[in-house]
N, C-alpha and C positions, 0 to 999 in steps of 0.2 A: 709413219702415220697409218690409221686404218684406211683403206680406201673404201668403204662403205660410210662410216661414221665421222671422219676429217678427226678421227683422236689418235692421238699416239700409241701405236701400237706396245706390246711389253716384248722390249727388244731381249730380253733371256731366254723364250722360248725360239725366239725365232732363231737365235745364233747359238742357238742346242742344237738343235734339228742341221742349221748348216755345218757345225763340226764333226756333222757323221757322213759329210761326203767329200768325195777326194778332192771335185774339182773347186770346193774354198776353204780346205784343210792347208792348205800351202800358205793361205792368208795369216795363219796366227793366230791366237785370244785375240788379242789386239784389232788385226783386219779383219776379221770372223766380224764381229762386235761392229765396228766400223760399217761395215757392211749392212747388219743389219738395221742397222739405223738409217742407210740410206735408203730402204726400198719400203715399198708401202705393203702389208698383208689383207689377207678378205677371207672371209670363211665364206661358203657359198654349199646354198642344199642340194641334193641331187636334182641332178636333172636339170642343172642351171651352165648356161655356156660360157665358158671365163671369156673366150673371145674367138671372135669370125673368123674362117677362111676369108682371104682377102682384107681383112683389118691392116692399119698400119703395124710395125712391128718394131715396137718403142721399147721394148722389155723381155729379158730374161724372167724366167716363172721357175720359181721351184714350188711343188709339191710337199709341204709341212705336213698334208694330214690327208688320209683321206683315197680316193680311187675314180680315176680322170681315162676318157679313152680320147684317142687323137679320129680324127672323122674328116676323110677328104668326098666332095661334095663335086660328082661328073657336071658336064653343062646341062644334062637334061636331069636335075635335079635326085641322080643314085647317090647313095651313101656307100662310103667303104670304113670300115673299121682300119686303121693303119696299127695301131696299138695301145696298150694297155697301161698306165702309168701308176705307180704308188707313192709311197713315200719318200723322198729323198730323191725323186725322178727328178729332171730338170726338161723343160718344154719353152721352143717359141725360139729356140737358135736360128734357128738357121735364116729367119729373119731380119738377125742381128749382124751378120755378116756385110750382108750389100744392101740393106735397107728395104729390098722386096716386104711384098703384104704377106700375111701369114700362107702359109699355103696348106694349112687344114684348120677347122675347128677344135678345140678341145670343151668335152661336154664332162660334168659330173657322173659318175656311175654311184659315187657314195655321198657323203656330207663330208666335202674339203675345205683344206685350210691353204692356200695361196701365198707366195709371198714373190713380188715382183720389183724385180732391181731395174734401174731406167740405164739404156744402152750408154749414153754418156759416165754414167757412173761406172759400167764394166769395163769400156777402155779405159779409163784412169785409173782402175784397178789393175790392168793389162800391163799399163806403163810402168805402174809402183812395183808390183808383182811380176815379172816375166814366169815366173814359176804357172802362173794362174795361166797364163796364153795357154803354156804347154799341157795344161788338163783340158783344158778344153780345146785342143786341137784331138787330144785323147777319144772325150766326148764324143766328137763327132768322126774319131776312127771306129768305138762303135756301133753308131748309128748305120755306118755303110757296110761294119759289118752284119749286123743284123738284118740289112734291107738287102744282102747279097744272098747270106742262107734262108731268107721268106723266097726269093726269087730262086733260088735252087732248089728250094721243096716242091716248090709249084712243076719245078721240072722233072725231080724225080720220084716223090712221095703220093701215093696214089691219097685220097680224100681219108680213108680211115687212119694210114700215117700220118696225114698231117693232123689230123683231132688229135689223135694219142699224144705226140708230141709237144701240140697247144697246153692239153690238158695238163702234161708234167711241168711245162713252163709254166701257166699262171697256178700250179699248185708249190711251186718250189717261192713263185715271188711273190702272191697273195694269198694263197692258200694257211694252211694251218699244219704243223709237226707230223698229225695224226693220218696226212694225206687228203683230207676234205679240201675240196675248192670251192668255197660261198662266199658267189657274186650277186649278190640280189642287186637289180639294175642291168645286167650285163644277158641279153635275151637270147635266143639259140641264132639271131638274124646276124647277133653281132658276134657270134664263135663264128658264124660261119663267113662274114665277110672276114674276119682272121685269115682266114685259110683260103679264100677265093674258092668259095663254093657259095649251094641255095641253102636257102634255113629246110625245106624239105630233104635233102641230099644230108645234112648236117642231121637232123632229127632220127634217120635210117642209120647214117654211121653209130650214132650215139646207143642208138636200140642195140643195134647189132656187138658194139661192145658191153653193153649189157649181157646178153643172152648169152656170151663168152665168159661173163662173171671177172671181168676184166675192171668196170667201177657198176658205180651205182647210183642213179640219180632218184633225186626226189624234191621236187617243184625244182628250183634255181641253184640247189646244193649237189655237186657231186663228187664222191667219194673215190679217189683211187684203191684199189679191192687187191690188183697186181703189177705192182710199178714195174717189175723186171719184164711182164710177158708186155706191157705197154710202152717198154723203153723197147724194147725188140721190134714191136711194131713201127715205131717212131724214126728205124734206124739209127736208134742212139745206142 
């Protein structure tokens, strides 16, 4: 069912989109399909929050369409950008584990398509499937590994390595063939919480890779000009 309109959603696109990632490819045509019939979808416009830091955490969410960043929210109301999600991401695990509230927001950065399976449903997937457990234990290898090398950049990558390096990531996962990375929605406040720095400090590195002739920005687009001298920087 949609969960905006209570109609049945069109379970073939939705179990397209799932047969292109690993952790319900173990399922089958059959449990693919299955699948999607048990969860509800929601297209949602930018700038709209699928759901609270601190919500309950009823559901698995995959990303069918579309470009979502995850947003953890301090007690004295700061924002941190945590990361970037596209298509075939999956968001709201960790959740799903021990029953805890969510422990970040996820906001629109584009016009997404949602699709959300209820945790009851996933363990009886879990139980049918053991193959499925073991992706998603996968999943969540890595998640830590990911949140192990943000935490080692921070320790060894001075602010312009860690842009460069951002900048190759979301050009390789959202970006375009030709090297462009356009995020309209995604603003210099949220590169820069990426990388645990100020949107000032953020704005200076950017120039300065500029004036290197390293990319090229223009309003919210920007273009990598020298992947190699920027993979170098990045320590990649």
């Amino acid at each position: 069912m949609n969960a905006r309109s209570g109609l049945p959603h069109d379970v073939e696109p939705v179990a397209a989109v799932l047969a292109e990632i690993p952790l319900f490819r173990v399922l089958g045509e059959k449990g693919i399909r299955s699948t999607a019939q048990a969860g509800v979808s929601r297209r949602y416009r930018a700038g709209q929050i699928i759901f609270h830091q601190g919500d309950p955490g009823e559901s698995l969410f995959v990303l069918l369409d579309g470009l979502v960043k995850v947003v953890f929210t301090t007690e004295h109301g700061d924002e941190i950008v945590l990361n970037m999600l596209s298509r075939g991401d999956t968001f709201g695990e960790m959740a799903l584990l021990d029953g805890s509230p969510r422990s970040a927001s996820i906001t629109t950065v584009r016009p997404a398509w949602v699709f959300a399976l209820p945790r009851a449903r996933l363990l009886e997937l879990m139980r049918e499937h053991p193959g499925l457990a073991d992706e998603f234990l996968r999943l969540l290898g890595r998640m830590v590994r990911r949140l192990t090398d943000q935490a080692a950049d921070l320790a060894f990558l001075d602010l312009g390595g860690r842009l460069a390096k951002l900048l190759l990531q979301l050009a390789d996962k959202h970006g375009h063939s030709d090297g462009v990375v356009d995020l309209p929605g995604l603003t210099q406040s949220d590169l820069a919480a990426l990388i645990g720095a100020s949107r000032p400090a953020v704005n200076r590195a950017l120039q300065s890779l500029v004036s290197r002739d390293l990319i090229a920005v223009k309003g919210r687009t920007i273009t990598l000009l020298n992947v190699a001298a920027l993979r170098k920087r990045g320590g990649l």
